[in-house]
C-alpha positions as CSV (number, residue, x, y, z in Angstrom):
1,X,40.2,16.4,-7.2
2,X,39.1,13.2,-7.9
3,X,36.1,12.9,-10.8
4,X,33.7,9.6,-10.0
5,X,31.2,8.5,-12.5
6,X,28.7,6.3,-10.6
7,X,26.2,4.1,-12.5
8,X,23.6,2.3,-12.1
9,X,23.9,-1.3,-13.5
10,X,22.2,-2.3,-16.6
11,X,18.5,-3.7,-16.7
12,X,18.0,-7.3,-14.8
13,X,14.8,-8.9,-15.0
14,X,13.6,-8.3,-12.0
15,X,14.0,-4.7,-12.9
16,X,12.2,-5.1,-15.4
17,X,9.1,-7.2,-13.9
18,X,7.7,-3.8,-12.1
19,X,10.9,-3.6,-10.1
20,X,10.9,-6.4,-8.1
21,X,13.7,-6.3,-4.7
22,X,16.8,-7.9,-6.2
23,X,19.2,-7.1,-3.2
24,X,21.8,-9.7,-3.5
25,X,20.4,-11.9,-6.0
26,X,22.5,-12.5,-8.5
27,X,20.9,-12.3,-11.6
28,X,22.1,-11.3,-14.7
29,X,21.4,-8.1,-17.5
30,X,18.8,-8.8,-19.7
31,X,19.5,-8.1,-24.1
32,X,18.0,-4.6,-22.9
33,X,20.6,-4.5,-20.1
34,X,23.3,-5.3,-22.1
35,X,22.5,-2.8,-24.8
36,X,22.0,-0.3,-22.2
37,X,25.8,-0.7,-21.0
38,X,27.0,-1.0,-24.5
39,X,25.4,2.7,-25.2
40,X,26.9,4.2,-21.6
41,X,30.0,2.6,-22.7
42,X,30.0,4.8,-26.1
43,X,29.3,7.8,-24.4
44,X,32.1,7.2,-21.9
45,X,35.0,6.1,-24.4
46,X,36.7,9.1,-24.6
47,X,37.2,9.5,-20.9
48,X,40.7,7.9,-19.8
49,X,39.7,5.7,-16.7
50,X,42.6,5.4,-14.1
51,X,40.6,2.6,-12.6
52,X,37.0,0.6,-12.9
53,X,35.1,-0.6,-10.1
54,X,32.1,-2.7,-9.0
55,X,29.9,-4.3,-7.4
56,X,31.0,-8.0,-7.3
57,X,27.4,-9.0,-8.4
58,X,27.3,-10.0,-12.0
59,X,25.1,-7.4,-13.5
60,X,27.3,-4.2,-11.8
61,X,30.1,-6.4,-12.9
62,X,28.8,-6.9,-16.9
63,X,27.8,-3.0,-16.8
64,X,31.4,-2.1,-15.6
65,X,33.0,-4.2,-18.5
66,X,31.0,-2.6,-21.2
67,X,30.4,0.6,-19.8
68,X,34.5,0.5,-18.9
69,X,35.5,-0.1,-22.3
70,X,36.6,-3.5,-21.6
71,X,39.2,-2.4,-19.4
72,X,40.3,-4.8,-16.0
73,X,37.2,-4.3,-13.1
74,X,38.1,-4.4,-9.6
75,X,35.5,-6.4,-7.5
76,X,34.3,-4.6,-4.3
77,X,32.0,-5.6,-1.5
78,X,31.5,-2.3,0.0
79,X,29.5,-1.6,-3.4
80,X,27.2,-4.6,-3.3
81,X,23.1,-3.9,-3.4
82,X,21.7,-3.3,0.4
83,X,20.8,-6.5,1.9
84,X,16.6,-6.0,1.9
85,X,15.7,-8.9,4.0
86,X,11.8,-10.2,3.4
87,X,11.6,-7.9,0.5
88,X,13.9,-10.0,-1.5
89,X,12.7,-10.7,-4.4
90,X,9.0,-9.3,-3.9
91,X,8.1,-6.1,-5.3
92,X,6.6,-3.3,-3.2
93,X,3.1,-4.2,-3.5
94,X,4.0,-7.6,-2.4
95,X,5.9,-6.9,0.4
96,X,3.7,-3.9,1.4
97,X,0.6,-6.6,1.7
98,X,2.5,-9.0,4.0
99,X,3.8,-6.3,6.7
100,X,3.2,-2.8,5.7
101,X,4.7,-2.1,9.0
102,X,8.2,-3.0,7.9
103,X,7.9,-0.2,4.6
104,X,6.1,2.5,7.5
105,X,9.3,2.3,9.8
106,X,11.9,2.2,7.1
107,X,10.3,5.3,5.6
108,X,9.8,6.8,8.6
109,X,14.0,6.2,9.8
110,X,15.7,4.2,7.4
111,X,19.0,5.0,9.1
112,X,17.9,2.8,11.8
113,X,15.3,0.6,10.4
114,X,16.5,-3.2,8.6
115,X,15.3,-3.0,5.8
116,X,12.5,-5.6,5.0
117,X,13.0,-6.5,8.8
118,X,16.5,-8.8,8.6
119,X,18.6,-6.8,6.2
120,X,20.9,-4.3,6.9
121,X,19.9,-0.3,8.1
122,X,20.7,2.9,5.7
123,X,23.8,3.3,8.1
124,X,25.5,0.1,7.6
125,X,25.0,0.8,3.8
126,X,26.1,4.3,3.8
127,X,29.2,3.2,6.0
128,X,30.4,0.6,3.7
129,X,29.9,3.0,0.9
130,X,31.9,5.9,2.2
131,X,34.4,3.7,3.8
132,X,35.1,2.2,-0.3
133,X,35.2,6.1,-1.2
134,X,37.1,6.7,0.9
135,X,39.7,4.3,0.7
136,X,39.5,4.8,-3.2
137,X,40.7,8.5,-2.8
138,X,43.8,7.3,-1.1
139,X,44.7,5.6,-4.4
140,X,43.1,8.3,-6.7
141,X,43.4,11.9,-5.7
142,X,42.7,12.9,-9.0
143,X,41.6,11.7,-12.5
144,X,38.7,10.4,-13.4
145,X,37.2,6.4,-12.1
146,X,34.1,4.4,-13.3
147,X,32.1,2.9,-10.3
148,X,29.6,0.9,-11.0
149,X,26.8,-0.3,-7.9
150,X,22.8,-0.6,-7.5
151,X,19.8,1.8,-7.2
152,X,19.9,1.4,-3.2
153,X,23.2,1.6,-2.3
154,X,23.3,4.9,-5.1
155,X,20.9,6.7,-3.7
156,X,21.6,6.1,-0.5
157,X,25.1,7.6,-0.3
158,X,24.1,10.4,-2.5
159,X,21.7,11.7,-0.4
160,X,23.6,11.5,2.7
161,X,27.0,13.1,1.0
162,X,24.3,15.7,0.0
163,X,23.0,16.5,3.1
164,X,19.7,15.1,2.5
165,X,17.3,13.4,5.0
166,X,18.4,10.0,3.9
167,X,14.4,9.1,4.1
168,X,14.0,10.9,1.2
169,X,16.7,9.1,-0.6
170,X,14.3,7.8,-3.2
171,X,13.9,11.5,-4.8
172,X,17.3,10.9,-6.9
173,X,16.4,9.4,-9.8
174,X,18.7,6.6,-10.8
175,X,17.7,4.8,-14.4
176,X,19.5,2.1,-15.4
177,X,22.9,2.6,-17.1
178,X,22.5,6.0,-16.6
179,X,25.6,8.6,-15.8
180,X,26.2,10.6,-12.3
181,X,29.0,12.2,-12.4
182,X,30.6,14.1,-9.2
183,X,33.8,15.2,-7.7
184,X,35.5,14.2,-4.2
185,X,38.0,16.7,-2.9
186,X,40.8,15.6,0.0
187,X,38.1,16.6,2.9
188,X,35.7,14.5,1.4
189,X,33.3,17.0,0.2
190,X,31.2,15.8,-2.3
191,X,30.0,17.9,-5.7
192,X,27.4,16.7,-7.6
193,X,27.9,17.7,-11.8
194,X,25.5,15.3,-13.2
195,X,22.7,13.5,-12.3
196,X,20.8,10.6,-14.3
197,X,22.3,11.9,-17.3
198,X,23.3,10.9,-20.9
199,X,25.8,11.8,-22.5
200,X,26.3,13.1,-26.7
């Protein structure tokens, strides 16, 4: 059985200016952000990684070196943020004020639905997603692996892996920097053990 911890990156600006879109800007942490990697990081040093992955963006990338314990990160694209289209960079009262439209029919079916009307649908986010987990089982039936990614493409996976409605993706809380922890077996079933957690 393979244990995954899955983070959130530390806090970007944009995060922090009433979480604004950031998709696949690539922006880096803020002093915040780095401090908030820095603290995961302590709570996480006395777990032997057999491998650290991330999101090639800079600020999954600078969470995964501190939270990682400075130890070599393996770049993937299959964990980079959801591709939001118009909503780039805008935060939801912003976008929701230009075409509210675009947030009514991603609620209603993200699955199908681009998000902010040119970025990619839930599906092709959850694909990509699973396909990395999948693939990374191959190479790690067992152990333990740091994997650091976004809010979007988090929540997204959890909540399909969990048998959610993926439109209600959104009810899994995922802070910043923050620890979920859970467990992939060789079918692929998914156990959740922690959730938004710290650690000590």
């Amino acid at each position: 059985m393979l244990n995954v911890y899955f983070l959130r990156h530390g806090e970007t600006a944009y995060n922090a200016d009433n979480n604004r879109y950031c998709g696949r800007t690539d922006i880096p942490l803020t002093e915040k952000g780095l401090e908030q990697a820095r603290l995961v990081g302590e709570q996480l040093k006395n777990i032997s990684f057999d491998a650290v992955y991330s999101s090639p963006l800079e600020r999954a990338r600078r969470t995964a070196q501190l939270a990682g314990g400075n130890r070599e990160v393996i770049s993937d694209r299959r964990l980079i943020e959801a591709d939001f289209g118009q909503w780039e960079g805008k935060t939801r009262e912003e976008f929701i004020q230009e075409k509210e439209a675009l947030w009514t029919d991603w609620n209603r079916d993200p699955l199908h639905t681009r998000a902010g009307g040119t970025g990619e649908t839930a599906k092709e986010v959850i694909d990509r997603v699973d396909d990395f987990f999948r693939w990374v089982y191959t190479r790690h039936p067992s152990g333990h692996i740091l994997v650091v990614a976004h809010n979007g493409v988090n929540r997204l996976y959890l909540a399909w892996k969990l048998g959610m409605e993926v439109r209600h993706y959104r009810r899994l809380v995922q802070e910043n920097s923050s620890i979920t922890l859970f467990s992939l077996d060789e079918s692929g079933e998914l156990t959740l053990r922690l959730l938004n957690a710290r650690l000590g």
